[in-house]
N, C-alpha and C positions, 0 to 999 in steps of 0.2 A: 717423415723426412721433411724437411725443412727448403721452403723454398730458393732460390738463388737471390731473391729480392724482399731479403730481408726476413725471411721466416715467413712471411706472409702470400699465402697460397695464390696462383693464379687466378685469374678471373679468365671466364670466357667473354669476350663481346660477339654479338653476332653482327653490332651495327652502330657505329659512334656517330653523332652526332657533330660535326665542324662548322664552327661561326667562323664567317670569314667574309672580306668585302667584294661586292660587284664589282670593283676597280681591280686596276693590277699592282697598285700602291707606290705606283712610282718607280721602281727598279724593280731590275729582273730578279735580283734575289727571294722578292716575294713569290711569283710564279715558280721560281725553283723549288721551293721548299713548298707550297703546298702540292707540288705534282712529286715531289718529295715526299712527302706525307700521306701521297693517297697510293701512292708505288709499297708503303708499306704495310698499310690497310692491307693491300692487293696479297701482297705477300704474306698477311696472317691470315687473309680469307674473312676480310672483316667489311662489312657494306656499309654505305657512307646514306647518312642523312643530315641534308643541305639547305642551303634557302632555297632553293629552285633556280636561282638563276644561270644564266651561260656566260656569261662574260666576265673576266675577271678573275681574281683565287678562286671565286665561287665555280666558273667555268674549267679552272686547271685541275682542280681537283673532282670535279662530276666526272670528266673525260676521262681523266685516270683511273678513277675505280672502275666506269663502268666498260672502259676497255680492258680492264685486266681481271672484271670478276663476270663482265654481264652487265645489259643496262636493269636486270632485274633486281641488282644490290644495291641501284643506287635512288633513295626518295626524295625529290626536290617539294618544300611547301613556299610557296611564294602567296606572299597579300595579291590579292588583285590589282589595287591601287601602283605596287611596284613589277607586275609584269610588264609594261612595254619599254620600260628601260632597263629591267635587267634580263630580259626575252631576247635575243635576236637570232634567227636562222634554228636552226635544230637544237634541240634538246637532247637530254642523257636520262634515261630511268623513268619512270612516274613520278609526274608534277602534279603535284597537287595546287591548286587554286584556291586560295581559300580569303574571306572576307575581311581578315582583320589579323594583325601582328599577335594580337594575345593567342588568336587560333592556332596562328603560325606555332609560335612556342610551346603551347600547348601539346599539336603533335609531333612536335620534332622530340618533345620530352619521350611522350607515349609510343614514340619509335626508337628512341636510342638506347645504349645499356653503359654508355657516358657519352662525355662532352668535351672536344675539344677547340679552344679560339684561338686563331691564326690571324694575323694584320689583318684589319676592317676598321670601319668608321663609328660613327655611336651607334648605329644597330647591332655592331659584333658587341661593343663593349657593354648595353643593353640588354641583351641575350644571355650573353656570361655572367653579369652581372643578377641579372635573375635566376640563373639557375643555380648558381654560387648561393644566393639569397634562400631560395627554396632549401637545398641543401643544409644550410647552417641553421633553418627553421623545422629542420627534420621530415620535411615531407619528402625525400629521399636520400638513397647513400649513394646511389649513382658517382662514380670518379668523374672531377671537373679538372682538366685540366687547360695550361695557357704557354703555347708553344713561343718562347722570344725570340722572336728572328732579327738578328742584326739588330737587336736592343728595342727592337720596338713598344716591348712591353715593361721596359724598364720602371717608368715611374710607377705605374699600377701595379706592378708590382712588390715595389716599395710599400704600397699603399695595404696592397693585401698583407704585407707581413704586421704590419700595425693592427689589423682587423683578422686577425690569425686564428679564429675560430671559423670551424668549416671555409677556408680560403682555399683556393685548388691549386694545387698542386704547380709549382712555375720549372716548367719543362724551358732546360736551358736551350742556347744558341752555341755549336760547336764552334763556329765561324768566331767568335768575337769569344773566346775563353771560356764562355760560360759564365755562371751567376762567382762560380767562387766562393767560397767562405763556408755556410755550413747549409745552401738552398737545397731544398728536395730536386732531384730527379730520377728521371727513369730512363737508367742507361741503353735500354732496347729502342727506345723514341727518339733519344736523345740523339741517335746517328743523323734523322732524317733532314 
């Protein structure tokens, strides 16, 4: 039997992996949507691997999952170099510390079973970018996807369609129409 999204069978994830910035990005719509995003994690039963940090999307969405699933669903890897600014007061789940950005991504890959980017600065787009990178060079098939909230990720995403070999997936913004025309999404995400 064929599945509802497109013939193409389910995947389970036990744990996706979300880039996202230490900042709040300027408006509340950002915070919405990733405490929006981690409210549906919560509800598939799916555990969130993060930067580590608490403040920021990065903190709206640690809080989220690990109040709705346990702080034991949720893995923060933060560089050493960026815990005293993106650390303040209590933590969500096990932080990992670890010495260097490349570690960083390293295990946030060797924990995840995909990848989602929500608003952040050149370390979100960084991150996504190399995992997109890794992806299209076949050392995994892992789903990359790029949530656009309130158009954030408009131009890049422009840019991935140009570069359309292994590009992930541009999960639209309900809020503003959506991409329109003939972009990928996934209308189960697509609420959040």
């Amino acid at each position: 039997m064929a599945a509802e999204n497109g013939g193409l069978q389910p995947r389970e994830f036990k744990k996706i992996a979300v880039f996202c910035g230490a900042s709040s990005g300027g408006s509340p719509v950002y915070v919405e949507a990733a405490r929006a995003l981690g409210e549906e994690m919560v509800r598939r039963g799916i555990g969130l691997v993060y930067g580590g940090g608490n403040v920021g999307l990065m903190g709206a969405i640690a809080e989220t999952v690990g109040k709705g699933l346990g702080e034991q669903s949720v893995i923060g890897v933060i560089p050493a170099a960026l815990e005293p600014r993106e650390i303040s007061g209590t933590t969500v789940g096990e932080i990992r510390v670890v010495p260097s950005m490349h570690e960083r991504k390293a295990i946030m890959f060797d924990e995840s079973d995909a990848f989602i980017a929500i608003p952040g600065g050149y370390g979100t787009l960084d991150e996504t970018l190399e995992i997109t990178t890794w992806q299209q060079l076949g050392y995994h098939q892992k789903p990359v996807g790029i949530l656009n909230i309130n158009g954030f990720f408009d131009k890049v995403g422009w840019q991935h369609d140009k570069a359309r070999v292994g590009a992930p997936v541009l999960l639209s913004d309900p809020s503003n129409g959506g991409w329109g025309g003939e972009r990928p999404s996934l209308p189960a995400v697509r609420n959040v």
